[in-house]
N, C-alpha and C positions, 0 to 999 in steps of 0.2 A: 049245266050247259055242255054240250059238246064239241069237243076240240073238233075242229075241222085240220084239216091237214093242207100245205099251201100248195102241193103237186100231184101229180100220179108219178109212179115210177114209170120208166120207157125202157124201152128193147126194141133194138135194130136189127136187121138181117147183115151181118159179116161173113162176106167170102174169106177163105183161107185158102189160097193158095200156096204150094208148096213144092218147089221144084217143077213148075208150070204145070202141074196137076191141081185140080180144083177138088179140093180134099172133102169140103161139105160148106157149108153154111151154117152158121151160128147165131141164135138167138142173141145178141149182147147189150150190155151197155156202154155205151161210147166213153169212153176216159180209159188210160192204163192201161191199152191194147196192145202195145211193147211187153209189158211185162205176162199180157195172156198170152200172149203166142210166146210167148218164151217157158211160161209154165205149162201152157197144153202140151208143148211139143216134146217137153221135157215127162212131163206126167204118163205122154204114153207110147216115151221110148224111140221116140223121134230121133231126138237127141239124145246124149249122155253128157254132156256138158252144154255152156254158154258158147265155149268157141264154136261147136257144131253148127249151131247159126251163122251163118257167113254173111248176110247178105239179109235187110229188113224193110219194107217200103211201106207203106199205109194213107191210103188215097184222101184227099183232102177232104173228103165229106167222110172219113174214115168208114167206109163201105167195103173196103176191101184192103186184104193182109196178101202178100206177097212177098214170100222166104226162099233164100238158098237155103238148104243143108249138105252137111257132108256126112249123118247119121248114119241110119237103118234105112239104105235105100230100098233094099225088098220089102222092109216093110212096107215104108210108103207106097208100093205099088199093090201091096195086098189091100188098098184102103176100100173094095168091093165089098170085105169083109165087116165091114164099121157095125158098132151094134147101138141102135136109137136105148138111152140109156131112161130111167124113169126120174131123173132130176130136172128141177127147173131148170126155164132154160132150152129145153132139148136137147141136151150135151151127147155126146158120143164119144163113145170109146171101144179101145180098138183092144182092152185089155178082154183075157181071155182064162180060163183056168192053167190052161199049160202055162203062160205070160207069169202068173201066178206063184205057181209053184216053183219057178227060178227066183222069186223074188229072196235078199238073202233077209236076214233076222237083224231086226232094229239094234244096233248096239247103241245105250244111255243109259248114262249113269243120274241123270239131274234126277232131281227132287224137288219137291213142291207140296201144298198144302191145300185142300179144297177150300179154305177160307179164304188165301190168298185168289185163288181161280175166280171165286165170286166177285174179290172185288176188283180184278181187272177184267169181267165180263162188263159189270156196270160201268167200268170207267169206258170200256171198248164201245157199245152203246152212245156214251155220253161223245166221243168223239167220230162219231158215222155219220158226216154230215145228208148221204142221201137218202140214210134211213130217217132222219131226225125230218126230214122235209117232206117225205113221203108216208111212211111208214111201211111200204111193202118194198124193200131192199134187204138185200143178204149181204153177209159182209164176212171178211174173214181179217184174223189178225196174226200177227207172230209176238208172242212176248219176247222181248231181248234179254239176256244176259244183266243187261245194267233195267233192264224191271219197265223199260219203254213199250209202247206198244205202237206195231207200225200194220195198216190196216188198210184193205181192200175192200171196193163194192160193187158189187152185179146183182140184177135183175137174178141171175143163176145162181144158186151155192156152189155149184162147184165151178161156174166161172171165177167167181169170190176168189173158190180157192187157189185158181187155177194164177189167177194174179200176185197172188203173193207169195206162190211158189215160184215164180217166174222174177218177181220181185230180188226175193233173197237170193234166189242162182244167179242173176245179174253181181248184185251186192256183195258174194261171195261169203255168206253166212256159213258158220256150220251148225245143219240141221240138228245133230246131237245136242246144241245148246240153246233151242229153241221150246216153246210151246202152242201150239197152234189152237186159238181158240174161233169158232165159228156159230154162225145164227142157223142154220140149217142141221137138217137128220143129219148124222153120219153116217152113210150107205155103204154097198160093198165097196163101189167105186171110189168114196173120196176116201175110203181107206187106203183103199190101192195108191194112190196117188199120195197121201201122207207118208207111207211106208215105203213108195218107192224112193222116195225127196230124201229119208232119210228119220223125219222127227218122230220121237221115243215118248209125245205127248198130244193128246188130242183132246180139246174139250167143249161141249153145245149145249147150247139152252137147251135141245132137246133130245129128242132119243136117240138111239143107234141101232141100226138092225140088227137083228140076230146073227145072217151074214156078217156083217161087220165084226160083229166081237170075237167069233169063231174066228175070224181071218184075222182079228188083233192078235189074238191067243197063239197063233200059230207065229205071226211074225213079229211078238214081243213088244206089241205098241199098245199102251195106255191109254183106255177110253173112259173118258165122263161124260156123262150125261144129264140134263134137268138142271143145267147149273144157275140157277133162278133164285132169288133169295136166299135163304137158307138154307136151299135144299140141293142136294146134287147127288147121283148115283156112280158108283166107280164100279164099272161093268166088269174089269179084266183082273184087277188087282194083284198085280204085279209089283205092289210095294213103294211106288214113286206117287203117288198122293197119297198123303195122309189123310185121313177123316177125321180126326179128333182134335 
């Protein structure tokens, strides 16, 4: 027999506004919209901290995000330059290769084991409740220190991710003592965006582009990939998963 599934996934159109400029429009899904705009904005350098958000509003049928910042205001007025990125979602980013090459070098020290990675994918999985209801949601997670896992979901991967970066810079985590596991590719961009947060560990059911690993390589962040039953590939190997 076949499982039927009890929903479809959904996705909204959300305004982002940002110091009364109307930055774009985002595919999302409605929940944990505090911690997206706190992770986009921080992802691409909006901000450099949580205080930089001053100011947070979000319209009661959540359709629309309205921020002060006290950031990168030339950035934000360069936002002509936005680039339509290829992740679910329609996400955009405003990262660039020059944006890039300032970025500095992941410092982590953690360690971990690809057996371990497996069984907190499965357990991640097992607590997503809108993938468990849908089947077509992306989700992202942070492993904690004390081995917990605290987990985000969108219609988007890298909204996914975008939430629980947004999450932990609220919560005041440090990124070096984190692992960040995800349902989606790993692309240039949510590397960009792991790398610039800080975490020294990245891992996905599924592949990672060749962009991506290149640009791990460069900025000392470990990627796994295919992490799915028993099998998992460590792209960078940089020493901090073990395989054995």
């Amino acid at each position: 027999m076949v499982e039927r599934k009890k929903g479809c996934p959904e996705e909204y159109p959300v305004r982002l506004i940002v110091n009364d400029i109307q930055l774009a429009i985002f595919q999302l899904t409605k929940g944990d919209l505090t911690d997206w705009a706190y992770g986009y904005l921080f992802s691409e350098r909006l901000i450099h901290k949580k205080e930089d958000l001053q100011q947070l509003w979000i319209s009661e049928d959540q359709s629309v995000i309205k921020v002060r910042i006290s950031g990168d205001i030339e950035r934000l007025l360069a936002f002509k330059e936005k680039h339509h990125t290829a992740g679910c979602g329609n996400g955009i980013t405003f990262f660039s290769m020059t944006d890039i090459s300032k970025f500095q070098k992941v410092e982590c020290s953690l360690k971990t084991t690809q057996t371990k990675l497996m069984e907190k994918m499965r357990k991640f999985y097992d607590l997503s409740p809108l993938y468990l209801e849908t089947g077509g949601m992306h989700g992202a997670c942070v492993l904690l220190p004390n081995h917990s896992l605290e987990i985000r979901e969108d219609i988007g991967r890298h909204n996914a991710v975008d939430k629980i970066i947004g999450h932990c810079l609220q919560s005041d985590y440090n990124p070096k003592q984190l692992i960040l596991l995800t349902t989606g590719r790993v692309s240039y961009e949510m590397l960009s965006k792991v790398a610039n947060y800080g975490i020294g560990i990245i891992a996905s059911r599924t592949a990672a582009t060749l962009q991506a690993v290149q640009l791990a390589k460069v900025l000392d962040v470990e990627v796994v990939g295919y992490l799915r039953g028993k099998m998992g590939i460590v792209y960078t190997e940089l020493g901090r998963v073990e395989t054995s």
